[in-house]
C-alpha positions as CSV (number, residue, x, y, z in Angstrom):
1,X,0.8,35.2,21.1
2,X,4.2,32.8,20.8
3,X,6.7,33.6,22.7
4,X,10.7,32.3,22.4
5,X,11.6,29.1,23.7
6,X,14.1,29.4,26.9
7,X,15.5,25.9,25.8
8,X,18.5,27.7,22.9
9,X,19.8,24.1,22.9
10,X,20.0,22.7,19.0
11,X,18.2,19.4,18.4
12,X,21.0,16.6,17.9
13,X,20.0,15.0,14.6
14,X,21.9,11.6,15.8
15,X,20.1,12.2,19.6
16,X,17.0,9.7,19.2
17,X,15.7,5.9,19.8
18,X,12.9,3.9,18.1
19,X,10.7,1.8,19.9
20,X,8.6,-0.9,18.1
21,X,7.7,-3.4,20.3
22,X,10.7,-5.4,21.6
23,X,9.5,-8.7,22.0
24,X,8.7,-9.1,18.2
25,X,11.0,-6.1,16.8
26,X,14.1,-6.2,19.3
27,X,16.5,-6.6,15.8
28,X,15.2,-3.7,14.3
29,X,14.9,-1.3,17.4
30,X,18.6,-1.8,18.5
31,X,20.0,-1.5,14.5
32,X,17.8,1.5,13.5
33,X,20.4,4.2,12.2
34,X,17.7,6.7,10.7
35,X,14.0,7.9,11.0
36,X,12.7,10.4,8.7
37,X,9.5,12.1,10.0
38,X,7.0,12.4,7.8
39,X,5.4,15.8,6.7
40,X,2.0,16.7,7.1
41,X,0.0,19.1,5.1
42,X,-3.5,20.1,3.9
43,X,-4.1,19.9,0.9
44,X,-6.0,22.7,-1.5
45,X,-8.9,23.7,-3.3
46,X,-8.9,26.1,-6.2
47,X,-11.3,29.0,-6.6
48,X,-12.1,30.2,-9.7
49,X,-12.6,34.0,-10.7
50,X,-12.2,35.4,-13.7
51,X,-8.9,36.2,-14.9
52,X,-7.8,34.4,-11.6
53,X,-6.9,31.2,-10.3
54,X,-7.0,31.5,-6.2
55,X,-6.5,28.8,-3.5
56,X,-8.0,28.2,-1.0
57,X,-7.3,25.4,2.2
58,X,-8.3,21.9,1.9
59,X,-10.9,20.2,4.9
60,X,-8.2,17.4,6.0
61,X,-4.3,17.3,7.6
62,X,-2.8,14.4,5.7
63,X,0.9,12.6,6.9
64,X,3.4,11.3,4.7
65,X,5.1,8.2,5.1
66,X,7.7,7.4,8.0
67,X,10.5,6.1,6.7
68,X,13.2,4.1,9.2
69,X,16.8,3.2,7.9
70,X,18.3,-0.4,9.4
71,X,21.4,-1.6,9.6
72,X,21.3,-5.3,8.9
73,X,23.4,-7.7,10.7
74,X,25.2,-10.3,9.8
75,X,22.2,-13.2,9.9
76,X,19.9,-10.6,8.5
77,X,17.8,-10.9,11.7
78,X,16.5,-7.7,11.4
79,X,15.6,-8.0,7.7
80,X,13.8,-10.8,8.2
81,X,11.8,-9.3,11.0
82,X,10.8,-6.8,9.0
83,X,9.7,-9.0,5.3
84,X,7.8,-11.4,8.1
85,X,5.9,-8.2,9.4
86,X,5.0,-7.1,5.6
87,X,4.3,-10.2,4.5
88,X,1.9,-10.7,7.8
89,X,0.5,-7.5,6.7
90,X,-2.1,-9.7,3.8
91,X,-1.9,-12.9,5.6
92,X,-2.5,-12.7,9.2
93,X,-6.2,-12.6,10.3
94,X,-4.8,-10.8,13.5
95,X,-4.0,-7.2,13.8
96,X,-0.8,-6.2,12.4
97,X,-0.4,-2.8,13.4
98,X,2.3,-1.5,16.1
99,X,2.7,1.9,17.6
100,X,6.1,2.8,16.5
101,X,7.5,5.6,19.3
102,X,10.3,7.7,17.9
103,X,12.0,9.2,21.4
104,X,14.0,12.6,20.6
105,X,17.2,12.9,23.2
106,X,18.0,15.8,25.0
107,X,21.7,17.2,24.6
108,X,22.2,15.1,27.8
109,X,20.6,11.9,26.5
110,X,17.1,11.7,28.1
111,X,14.1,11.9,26.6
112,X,12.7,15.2,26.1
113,X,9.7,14.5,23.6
114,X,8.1,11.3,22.5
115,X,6.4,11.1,18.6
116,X,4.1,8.0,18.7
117,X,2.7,6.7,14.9
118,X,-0.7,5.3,16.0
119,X,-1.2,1.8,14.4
120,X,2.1,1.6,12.3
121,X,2.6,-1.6,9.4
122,X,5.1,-2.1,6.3
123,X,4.1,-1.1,3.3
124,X,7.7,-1.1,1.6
125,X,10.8,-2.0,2.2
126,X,13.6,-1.1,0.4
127,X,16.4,-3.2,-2.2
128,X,19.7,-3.9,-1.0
129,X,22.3,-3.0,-2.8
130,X,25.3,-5.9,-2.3
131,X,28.6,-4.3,-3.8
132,X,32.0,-5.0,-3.4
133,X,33.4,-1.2,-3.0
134,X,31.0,-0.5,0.0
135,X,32.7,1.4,2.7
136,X,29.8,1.3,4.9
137,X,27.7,-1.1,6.4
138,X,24.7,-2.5,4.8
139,X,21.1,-1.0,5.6
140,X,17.9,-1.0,4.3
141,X,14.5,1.5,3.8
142,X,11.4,0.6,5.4
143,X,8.6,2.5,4.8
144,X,5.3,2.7,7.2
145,X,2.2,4.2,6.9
146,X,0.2,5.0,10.4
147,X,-3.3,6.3,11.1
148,X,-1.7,10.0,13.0
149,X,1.2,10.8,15.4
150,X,1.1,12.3,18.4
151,X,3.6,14.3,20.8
152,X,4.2,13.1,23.7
């Protein structure tokens, strides 16, 4: 049986950090603005009865894509980061994968869960949009596919 939580505190949507790995993603760790956690869900099977369509639960929990938001500076440092870690994605003969750790902040700024994406790469990242009526500062998409997450 659940039973209710004892922490009533709401979950900060601007209380979190993402941690790549510093020495080779320090540009994109320090401008991330936004991380969208994936869904997860099991897909379906349909059983058919006469006069009845029913559904029944698929055999296999499935994750969407994570999807980080970047605020690029004025060098594009962490845009390039990024293109050289997709483009190293079909060229290196090395491992490309990184566990990307998304660490949610208390109300008081500590950690109080940890959401690792076990071997993390690019598979997409996003256009930028250049335009002379901006009023905000320029970011990009970068989407990432990962083998499961995990809380920790």
């Amino acid at each position: 049986m659940a039973t209710l939580t004892t922490n009533k505190n709401y979950l900060n949507p601007t209380g979190f950090r993402l941690a790549i790995d510093s020495t080779l993603y320090p540009n994109t760790e320090y401008f991330c603005s936004a991380v969208s956690h994936p869904d997860v869900f099991v897909g379906e099977g349909t059983l058919n009865i006469p006069g009845l369509n029913s559904f029944i639960p698929g055999d296999a929990v499935s994750y969407g894509t994570l999807s980080v938001s970047i605020i690029i500076d004025e060098d594009m440092t962490s845009y390039i980061e990024m293109v050289d870690w997709l483009k190293s994605v079909v060229t290196s003969s090395e491992s490309v994968t990184r566990d990307i750790t998304l660490q949610v902040l208390s109300s008081h700024s500590n950690v109080s869960k940890s959401i690792r994406y076990k071997d993390a790469f690019p598979t997409n990242i996003a256009q930028l949009a250049f335009t002379a009526a901006a009023e905000e500062y320029l970011t990009f998409d970068v989407s990432f596919r990962y083998s499961e997450f995990f809380f920790e």
